[in-house]
N, C-alpha and C positions, 0 to 999 in steps of 0.2 A: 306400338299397339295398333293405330290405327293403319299405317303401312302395310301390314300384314293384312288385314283387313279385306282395304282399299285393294290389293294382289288378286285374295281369294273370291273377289266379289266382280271384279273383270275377269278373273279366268272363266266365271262362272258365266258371265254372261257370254263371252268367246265360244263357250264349249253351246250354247244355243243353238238348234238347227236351222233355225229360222235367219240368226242374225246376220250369219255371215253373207246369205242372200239379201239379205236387207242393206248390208253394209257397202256390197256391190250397186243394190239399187239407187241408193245415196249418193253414193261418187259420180253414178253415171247421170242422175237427172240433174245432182249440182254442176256436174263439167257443164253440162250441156246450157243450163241457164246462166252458166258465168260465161259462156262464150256469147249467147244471141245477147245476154247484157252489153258485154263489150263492144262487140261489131254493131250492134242497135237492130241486132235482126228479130222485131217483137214476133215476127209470121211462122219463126222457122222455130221457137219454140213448140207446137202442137204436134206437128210432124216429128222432131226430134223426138218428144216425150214418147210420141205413140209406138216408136218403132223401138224406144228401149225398152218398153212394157210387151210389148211384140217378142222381140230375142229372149227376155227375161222369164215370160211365160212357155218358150219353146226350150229354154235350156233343161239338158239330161246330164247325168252325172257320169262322167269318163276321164281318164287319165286325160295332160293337157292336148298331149297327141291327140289322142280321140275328139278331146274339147275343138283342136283348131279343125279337124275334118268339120267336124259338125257342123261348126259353127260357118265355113264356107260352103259346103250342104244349101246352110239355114239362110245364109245371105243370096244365094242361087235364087232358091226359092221364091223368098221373098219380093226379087229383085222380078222376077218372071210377075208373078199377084200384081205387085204394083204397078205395071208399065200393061198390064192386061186391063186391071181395070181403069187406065188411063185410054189407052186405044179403041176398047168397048165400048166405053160413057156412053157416047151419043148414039148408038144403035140398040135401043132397050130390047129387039127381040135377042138380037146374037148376046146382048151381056146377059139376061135372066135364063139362056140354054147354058150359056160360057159358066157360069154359078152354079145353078144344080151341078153340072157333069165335073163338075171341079170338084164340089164339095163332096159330091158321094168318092171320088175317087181318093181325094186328101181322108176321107173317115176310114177308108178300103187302108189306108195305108195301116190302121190299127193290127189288122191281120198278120204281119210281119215282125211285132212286139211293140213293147212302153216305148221305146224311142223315137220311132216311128208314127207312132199314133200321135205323140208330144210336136213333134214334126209339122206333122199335116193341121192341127189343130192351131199352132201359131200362124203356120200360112194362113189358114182359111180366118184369122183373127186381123193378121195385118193385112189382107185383102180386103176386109169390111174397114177397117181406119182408113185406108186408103180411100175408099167410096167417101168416107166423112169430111175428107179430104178436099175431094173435088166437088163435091157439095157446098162445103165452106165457102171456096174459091167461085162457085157461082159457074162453072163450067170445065173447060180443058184448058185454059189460058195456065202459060207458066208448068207447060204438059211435061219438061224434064226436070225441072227442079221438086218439086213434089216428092215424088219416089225416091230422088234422090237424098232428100232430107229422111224420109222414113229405114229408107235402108244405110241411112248414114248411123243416125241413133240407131240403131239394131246393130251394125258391125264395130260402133263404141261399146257398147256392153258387152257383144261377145268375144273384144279383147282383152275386155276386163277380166271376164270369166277365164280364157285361156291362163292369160297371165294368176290368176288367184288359183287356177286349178295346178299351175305350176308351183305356186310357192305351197301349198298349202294342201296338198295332194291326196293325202293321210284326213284331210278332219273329215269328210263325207262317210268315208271307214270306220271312224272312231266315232261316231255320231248315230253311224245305221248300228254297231254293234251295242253300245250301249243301251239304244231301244230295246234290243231285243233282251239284254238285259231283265229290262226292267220291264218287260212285258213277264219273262219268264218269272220274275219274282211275284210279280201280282197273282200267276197262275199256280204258283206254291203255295201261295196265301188261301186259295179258293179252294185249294187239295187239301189244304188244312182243316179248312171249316168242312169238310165232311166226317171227318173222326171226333165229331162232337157225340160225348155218350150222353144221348138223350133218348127214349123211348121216342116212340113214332114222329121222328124228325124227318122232316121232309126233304129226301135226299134228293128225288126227282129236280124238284128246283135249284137245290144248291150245284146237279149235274148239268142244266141249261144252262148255268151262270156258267160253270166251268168249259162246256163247251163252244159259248162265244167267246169268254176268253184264250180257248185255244186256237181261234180264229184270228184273233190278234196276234198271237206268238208265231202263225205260219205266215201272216205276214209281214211282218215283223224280218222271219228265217229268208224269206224268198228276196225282198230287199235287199239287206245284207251279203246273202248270195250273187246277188248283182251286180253289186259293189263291189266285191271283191275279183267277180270275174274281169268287170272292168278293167282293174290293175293288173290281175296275171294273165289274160289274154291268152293264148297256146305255150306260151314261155311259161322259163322255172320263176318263180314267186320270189321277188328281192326280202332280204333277212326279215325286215320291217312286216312286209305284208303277209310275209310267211307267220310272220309271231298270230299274224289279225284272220288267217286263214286256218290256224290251231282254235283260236279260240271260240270260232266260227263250229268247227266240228265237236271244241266242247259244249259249248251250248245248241248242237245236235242229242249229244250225248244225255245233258241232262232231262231235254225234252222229252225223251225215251223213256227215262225212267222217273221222270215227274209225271206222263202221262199214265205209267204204268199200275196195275191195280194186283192183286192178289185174293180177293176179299170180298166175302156182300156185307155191306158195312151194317147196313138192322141186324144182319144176327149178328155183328163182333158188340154192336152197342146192346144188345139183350144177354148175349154173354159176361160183357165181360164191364157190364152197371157199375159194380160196386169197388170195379178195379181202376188203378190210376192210368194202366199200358194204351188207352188210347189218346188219354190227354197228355202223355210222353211222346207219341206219334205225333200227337197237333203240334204242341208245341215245337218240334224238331224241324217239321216241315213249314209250320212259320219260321224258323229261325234261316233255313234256307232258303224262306222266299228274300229275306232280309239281307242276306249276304248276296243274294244277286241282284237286288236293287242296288248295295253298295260297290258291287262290282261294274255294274255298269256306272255308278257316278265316276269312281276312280279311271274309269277306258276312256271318258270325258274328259275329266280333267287332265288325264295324265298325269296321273298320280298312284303311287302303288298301292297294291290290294292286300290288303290286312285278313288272310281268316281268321275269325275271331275263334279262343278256347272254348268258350257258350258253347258251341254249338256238339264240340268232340265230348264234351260234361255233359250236353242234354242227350246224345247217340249211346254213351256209357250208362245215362241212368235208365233209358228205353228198355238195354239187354238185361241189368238190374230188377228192371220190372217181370220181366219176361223169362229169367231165374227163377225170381220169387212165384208164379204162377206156374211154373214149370213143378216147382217142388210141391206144391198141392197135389199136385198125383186126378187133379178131375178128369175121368175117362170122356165125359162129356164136351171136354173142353179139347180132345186131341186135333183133331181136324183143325178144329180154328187157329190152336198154338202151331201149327205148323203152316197158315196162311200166314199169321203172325211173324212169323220167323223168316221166311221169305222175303216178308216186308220190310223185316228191321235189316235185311242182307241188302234191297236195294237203297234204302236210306243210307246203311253205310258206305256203298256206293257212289250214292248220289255226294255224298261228307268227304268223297277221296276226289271227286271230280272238281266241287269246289275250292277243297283245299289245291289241287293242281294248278287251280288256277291264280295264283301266287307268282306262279314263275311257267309262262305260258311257254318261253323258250326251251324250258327243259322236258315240254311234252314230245314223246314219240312222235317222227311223222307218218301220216298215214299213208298205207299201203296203199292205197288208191285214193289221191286227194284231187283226182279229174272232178270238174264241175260241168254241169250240163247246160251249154250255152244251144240256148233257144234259137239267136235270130239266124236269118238266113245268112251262106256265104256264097251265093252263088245267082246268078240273074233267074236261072232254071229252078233254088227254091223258091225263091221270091214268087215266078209264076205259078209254080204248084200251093203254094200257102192262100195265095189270092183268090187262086181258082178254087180251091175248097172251099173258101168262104161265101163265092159268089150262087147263096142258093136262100132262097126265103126261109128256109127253117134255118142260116143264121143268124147268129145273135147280131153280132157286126154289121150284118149285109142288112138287116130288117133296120137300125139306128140310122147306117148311111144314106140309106133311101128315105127315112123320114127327115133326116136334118136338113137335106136336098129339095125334097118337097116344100119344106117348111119354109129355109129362105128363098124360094121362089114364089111363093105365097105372099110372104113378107113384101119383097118387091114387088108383087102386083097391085099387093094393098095401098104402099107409097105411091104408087101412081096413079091408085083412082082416087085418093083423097088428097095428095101433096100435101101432108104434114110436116110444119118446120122441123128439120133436122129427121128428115125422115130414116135414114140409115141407121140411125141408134136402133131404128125395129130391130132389123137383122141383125145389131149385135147381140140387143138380150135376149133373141131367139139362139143364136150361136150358144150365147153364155148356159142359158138356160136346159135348152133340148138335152135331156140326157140319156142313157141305154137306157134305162126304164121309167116306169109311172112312178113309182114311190120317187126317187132320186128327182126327177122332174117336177115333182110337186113341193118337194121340201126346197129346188133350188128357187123353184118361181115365190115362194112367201118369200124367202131370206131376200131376193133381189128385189121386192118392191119395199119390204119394208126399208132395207139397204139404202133404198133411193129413196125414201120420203123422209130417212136421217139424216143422207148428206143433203138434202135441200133443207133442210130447214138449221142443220149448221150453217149452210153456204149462206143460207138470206142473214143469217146473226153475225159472221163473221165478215161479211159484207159490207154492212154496217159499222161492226165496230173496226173493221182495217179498210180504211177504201182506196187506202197507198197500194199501187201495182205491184211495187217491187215487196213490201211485206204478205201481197197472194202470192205472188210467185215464189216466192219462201213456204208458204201453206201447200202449194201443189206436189213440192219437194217431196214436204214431211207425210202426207196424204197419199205419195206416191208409194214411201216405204211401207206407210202402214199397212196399205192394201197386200203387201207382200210378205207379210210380217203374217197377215189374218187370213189368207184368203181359202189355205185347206182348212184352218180348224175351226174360225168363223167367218164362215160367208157374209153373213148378214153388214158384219161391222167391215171387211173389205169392202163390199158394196159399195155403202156411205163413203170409206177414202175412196174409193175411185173416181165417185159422184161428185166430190170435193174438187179431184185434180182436173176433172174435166172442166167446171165452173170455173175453177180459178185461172185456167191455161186461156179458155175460150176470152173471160173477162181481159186477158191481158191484148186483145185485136177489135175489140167490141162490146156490146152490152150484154154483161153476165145473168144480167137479170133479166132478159129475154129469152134464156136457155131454163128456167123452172120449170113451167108449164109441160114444154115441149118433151126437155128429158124425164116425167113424171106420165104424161101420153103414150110416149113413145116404150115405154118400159111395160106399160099396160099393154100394150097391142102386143108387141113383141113376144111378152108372158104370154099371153093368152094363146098366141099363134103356136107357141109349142104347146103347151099343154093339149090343144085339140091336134096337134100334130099326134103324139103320143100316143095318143088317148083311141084315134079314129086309122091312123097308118100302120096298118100291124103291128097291134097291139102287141106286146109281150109282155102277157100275166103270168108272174110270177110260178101262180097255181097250175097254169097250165103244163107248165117243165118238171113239176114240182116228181114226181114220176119217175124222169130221165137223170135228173138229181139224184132221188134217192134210188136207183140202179146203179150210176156210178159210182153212189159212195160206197156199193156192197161189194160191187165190181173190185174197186181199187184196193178194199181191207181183205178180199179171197186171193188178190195179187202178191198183196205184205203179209199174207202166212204166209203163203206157197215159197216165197223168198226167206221167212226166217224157218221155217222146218227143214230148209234144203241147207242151212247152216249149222242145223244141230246136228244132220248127217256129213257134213263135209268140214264145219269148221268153222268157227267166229271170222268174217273176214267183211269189213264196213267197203266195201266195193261200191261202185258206181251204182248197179243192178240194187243192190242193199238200198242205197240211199234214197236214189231213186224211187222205189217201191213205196221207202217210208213217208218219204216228202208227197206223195201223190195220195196216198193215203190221208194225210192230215190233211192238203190241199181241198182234198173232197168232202172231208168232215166241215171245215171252214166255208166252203164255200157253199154248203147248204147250210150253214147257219146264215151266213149274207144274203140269200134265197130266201127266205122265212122273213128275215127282218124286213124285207123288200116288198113281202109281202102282205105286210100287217098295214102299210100306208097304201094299201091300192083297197079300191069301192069293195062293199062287203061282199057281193056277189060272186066275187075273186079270191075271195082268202077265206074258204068256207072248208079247205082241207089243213087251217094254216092249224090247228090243235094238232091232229093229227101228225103232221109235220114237225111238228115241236117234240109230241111224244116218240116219235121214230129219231129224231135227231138225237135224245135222251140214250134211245136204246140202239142208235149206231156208233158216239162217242163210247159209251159203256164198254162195248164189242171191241173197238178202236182202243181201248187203256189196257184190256184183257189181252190185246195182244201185243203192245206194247212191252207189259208186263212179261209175255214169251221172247220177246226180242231181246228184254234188258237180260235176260239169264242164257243168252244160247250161246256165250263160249265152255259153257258145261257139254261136255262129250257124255253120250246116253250109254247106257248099259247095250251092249249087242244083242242079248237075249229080248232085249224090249224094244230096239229100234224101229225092225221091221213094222209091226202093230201101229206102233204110236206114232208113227211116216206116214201110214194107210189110213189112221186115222182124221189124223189132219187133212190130207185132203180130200177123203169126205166131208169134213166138214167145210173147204174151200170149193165146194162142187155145189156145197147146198146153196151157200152165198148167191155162185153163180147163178143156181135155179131161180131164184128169186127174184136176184137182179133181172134175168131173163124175163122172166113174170112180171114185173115192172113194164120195161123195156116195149114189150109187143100190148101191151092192157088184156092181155090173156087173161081165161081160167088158169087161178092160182090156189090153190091144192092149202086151205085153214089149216090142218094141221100133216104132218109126218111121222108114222110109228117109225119108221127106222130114224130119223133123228133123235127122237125120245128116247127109243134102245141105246141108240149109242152116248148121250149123253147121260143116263144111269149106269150103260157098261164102263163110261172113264171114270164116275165117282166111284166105282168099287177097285179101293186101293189099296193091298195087300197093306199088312202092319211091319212085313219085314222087305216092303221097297225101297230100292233105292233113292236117296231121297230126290239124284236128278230127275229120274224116272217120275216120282211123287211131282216132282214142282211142276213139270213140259206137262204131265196125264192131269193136276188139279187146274191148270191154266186153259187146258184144251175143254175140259166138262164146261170148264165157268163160259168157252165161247159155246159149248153146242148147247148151253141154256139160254142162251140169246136168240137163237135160232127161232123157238118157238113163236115168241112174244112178236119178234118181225116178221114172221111169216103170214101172223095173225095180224097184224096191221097194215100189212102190203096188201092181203087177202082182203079186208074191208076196203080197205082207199080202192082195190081195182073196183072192187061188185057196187062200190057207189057212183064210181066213176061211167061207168057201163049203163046205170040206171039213167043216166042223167041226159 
């Protein structure tokens, strides 16, 4: 009884994403202090430590091949930082030029993708331990051994990594899929709660909720995506990953048409009060948020996926319902029974997609399973990627130039007052400086509070263990934690890192000389990015907020124009297809992370953030409408009605355009449109003897060119306030 147990409750914690990093972390700081134990080298502990948290922090996820490129890449690097900032020390003008031009260049590296920017961000991290380094040491004495303890712990852990990425290849895979899992189950759950029959329920809200959670499911998709390109590379996809690159496009698949809408949900709840067919809707689509929560447990565990009969019982009682309403005969009720009916077609849809995923090997492969690898291959993208970036209106180029500033700031400040352990400045400025003011202000609270937790653990535990060798076991476990905590709580990473430093330093010196200093030093540090942020071009949220929503109207006139040119040619999930779609949601997502970014900057700056909110409302809305066109376009149209309803849509992808335009330049933008207005009462007049294809593509298309309005009108205000101002 308990064997079984004791199984399911380690696989559980195995299948953790955090752990298995954590388990690496573990190994590599115990090797490292069971060797300076042995040999009696107390000094070479700090160094070692620093340069495993160093690699450990620079590590990306890649086949082992990939792992050992990187990782000798990472050692390069490294190896260059540390012997720079050993031969600069003593010439503080050339080292504080040698730092800016470093550091803008290592953040430049961001521009060439995540791995890259992970890259650059560990060097410019073990470049600043290094400086703490030669600080400790009181000068340049002992000028090769230094670096070479740091980049010794850095190329221990990243043979770890090779080697674990070797054995154990697949769980990063089966880790990124499962998230997205259970991100998608959460977002079935939030579709559910809008077919609550309630009179005047507030759907608006319940659609914000939905559409920050579709900001987690895209990236959630984009991860995953990453991971998987990792392993297939240009090559064909080994059986294994081929299975995890099926299940990948089905949970594309579902996203489509869990996004998908048919419906203005007030009138199906004013219709249809007294009926049970929308709490058959709820219910079914909780039941599929549930089955893809459990399906991503089982891609964890590696354990097989069960669809449960629930769910085939609650789809059969849905069309029961929808019989029974059918045979009332209410003229009233026709239009709706027939969004109705579209609905219960893609639920059952969505109940075959699921069940497919039972036995992922026996899915069809897809006709185009090309993935769209971002980074560069070539020295000539590399220079073109950079060179785009290099202009003040980017994002990138505006952070680089501030973090640059900023630790040259820092170092000046250490030199006109010489505070002990002055170099911690520039780490918690490194740590802290983030692309924007929101992020930079929630990182600088977490890191002081972070730091006034581990000091006043360290002064208790100080106390109660004043055996070295019992710290140096605490710096261990302090070191894991931080690794365990430090994307989803900063605050309490903070505190173990705060721990491993006192306890590491304590093991060459007086641990309790380092409170003060590290508690100083974290306040200057803070403070120096926050005005960094704050004063070096700025980047308010609200100011972009414009070019944001341009893009997002941009990218959904892109994803009709790609699924109308499939209802004339043919269902076919292409690259161009995918593409479209992903970019689409990329930009729904990433104005919701816009918006949230923008609620934590001075009020003065987030004075358009309602408005934003309500546009985000009514761009998701827009973004499900036509989802809902994509989930049904292997239906081939009637010939007699292509033409039209081809012409139609992209008018309606033109208007998009207009608007986005209208954004774009902060032009006069034109409040309302009679020819939009005509043409979205011309798609709702829908003959009785249409076809029903005809019906679902001409009710799909009205539901988007009645969006058109509402945004036109609120792009229309945000410019004419913008302009006044």
């Amino acid at each position: 009884m308990h064997r079984p147990r004791l199984r399911q409750s380690l696989r559980r914690l195995w299948a953790l994403d955090k752990f298995s990093t954590s388990l690496r972390v573990f190994i590599a700081l115990a090797g490292a202090l069971a060797l300076c134990w042995w040999q009696g080298w107390e000094h070479g502990l700090i160094p070692l430590f620093l340069g495993i948290i160093a690699s450990a922090l620079a590590e990306t996820d890649d086949s082992w091949q990939g792992r050992l490129g990187a990782v000798l890449v990472t050692l390069a690097s490294f190896s260059a930082a540390a012997y720079a900032v050993e031969f600069l020390f003593p010439y503080p003008w050339l080292f504080v030029i040698a730092l800016a031009f470093s550091a803008f260049c290592l953040t430049m590296l961001g521009a060439l993708g995540e791995r890259f920017a992970t890259l650059g961000s560990g060097t410019l991290i073990l470049a600043v331990y290094s400086m703490i380094g030669v600080e400790q040491r009181g000068g340049v004495a002992g000028l090769w051994l230094e670096p070479l303890l740091l980049v010794a712990g850095a190329a221990w852990y990243g043979l770890l990594s090779v080697i674990w990425n070797g054995l154990f290849a697949h769980q990063p895979l089966q880790q990124s899929l499962a998230r997205l899992f259970r991100e998608l189950g959460k977002y079935l759950k939030l579709k559910a709660a809008l077919f609550e029959p309630v009179r005047q329920l507030d759907v608006e809200q319940r659609r914000l909720a939905l559409a920050q959670q579709n900001g987690r499911v895209v990236t959630a998709l984009n991860a995953a995506k990453e991971i998987i390109l990792h392993r297939v590379g240009n090559g064909r996809p080994a059986p294994k990953v081929n299975r995890y690159l099926k299940l990948y496009f089905l949970a594309q698949d579902i996203h489509e048409r869990a996004s998908s809408s048919h419906y203005p949900y007030n009138e199906l709840a004013e219709a249809f009060f007294h009926s049970d067919v929308l709490f058959r809707c709820q219910r079914l689509l909780r039941l599929h948020g549930e089955a893809c929560e459990r399906l991503g447990s089982a891609i964890e565990l590696r354990q097989p996926f069960e669809y449960r009969e629930l769910c085939s019982q609650a789809l059969e009682d849905l069309h029961a319902s929808l019989d029974h309403l059918h045979l009332q005969s209410n003229p009233a009720w026709r239009r709706l029974l027939r969004s109705l009916g579209a609905l219960a077609g893609n639920l059952a849809n969505l109940d075959l997609l699921l069940g497919n995923a039972c036995n992922p090997d026996a899915l069809a492969d897809e006709q185009d399973s090309s993935l769209l690898d971002r980074e560069p291959h070539s020295l000539r993208e590399v220079a073109e990627r950079i060179g785009q970036q290099l202009t003040p209106t980017s994002l990138l180029f505006r952070h680089a130039l501030r973090l640059s500033m900023a630790l040259a700031a820092g170092y000046g400040l250490l030199h006109l007052i010489h505070p002990t352990q002055g170099y911690w400045i520039l780490l918690t400025t490194l740590f802290v400086c983030q692309p924007n003011y929101g992020a930079t202000r929630l990182k600088l609270v977490q890191r002081i509070v972070g730091t006034l937790i581990g000091l006043g653990l360290g002064w208790a535990l100080f106390d109660l263990f004043p055996d070295p060798r019992i710290q140096a076991l605490f710096a261990v476990v302090a070191g894991v934690a931080f690794f365990a905590t430090r994307s989803t709580r900063y605050t309490l990473a903070t505190a173990a890192i705060t721990l491993l430093v006192l306890f590491c330093f304590n093991q060459i010196g007086d641990g309790y000389g380092l409170f003060l200093p590290r508690l100083v030093d974290t306040l200057l540090g803070g403070l120096i990015a926050g005005l960094a942020v704050f004063l070096i071009l700025p980047d308010w949220q609200g100011r972009r907020l414009g070019r944001m929503l341009a893009n997002t109207l941009s990218c959904n006139s892109a994803y009709l124009r790609q699924i109308i040119a499939q209802y004339a040619n043919g269902k076919r999930d292409d690259l161009g297809y995918r593409l479209a779609r992903r970019n689409a949601h990329n930009a729904d997502a990433a104005l919701s992370t816009t918006l949230g970014n923008m609620l934590m900057e001075p009020g003065h700056f987030r004075k358009d953030a309602d408005q934003g909110f309500r546009f985000l409302v009514l761009s998701h809305t827009l973004l499900s409408y036509l989802s809902g066109l994509g989930a049904h376009r292997g239906e081939q149209l009637p010939q007699a009605a292509q033409a039209q309803l081809l012409e139609q849509a992209e008018i309606l992808a033109r208007s998009l355009d207009e608007i986005a335009a209208g954004l774009r330049s902060e032009g006069p933008l034109a409040i309302h449109s009679d020819e939009e207005q005509a043409l979205a009462q011309e798609l709702e007049q829908i003959a009785d003897d249409a076809d029903e294809r005809q019906r679902l593509v001409q009710t799909q298309l009205a539901l988007i060119g009645r969006q058109l309005a509402p945004l036109r009108t609120l792009a229309a205000h945000l410019q004419k306030e913008r302009n006044q101002r």
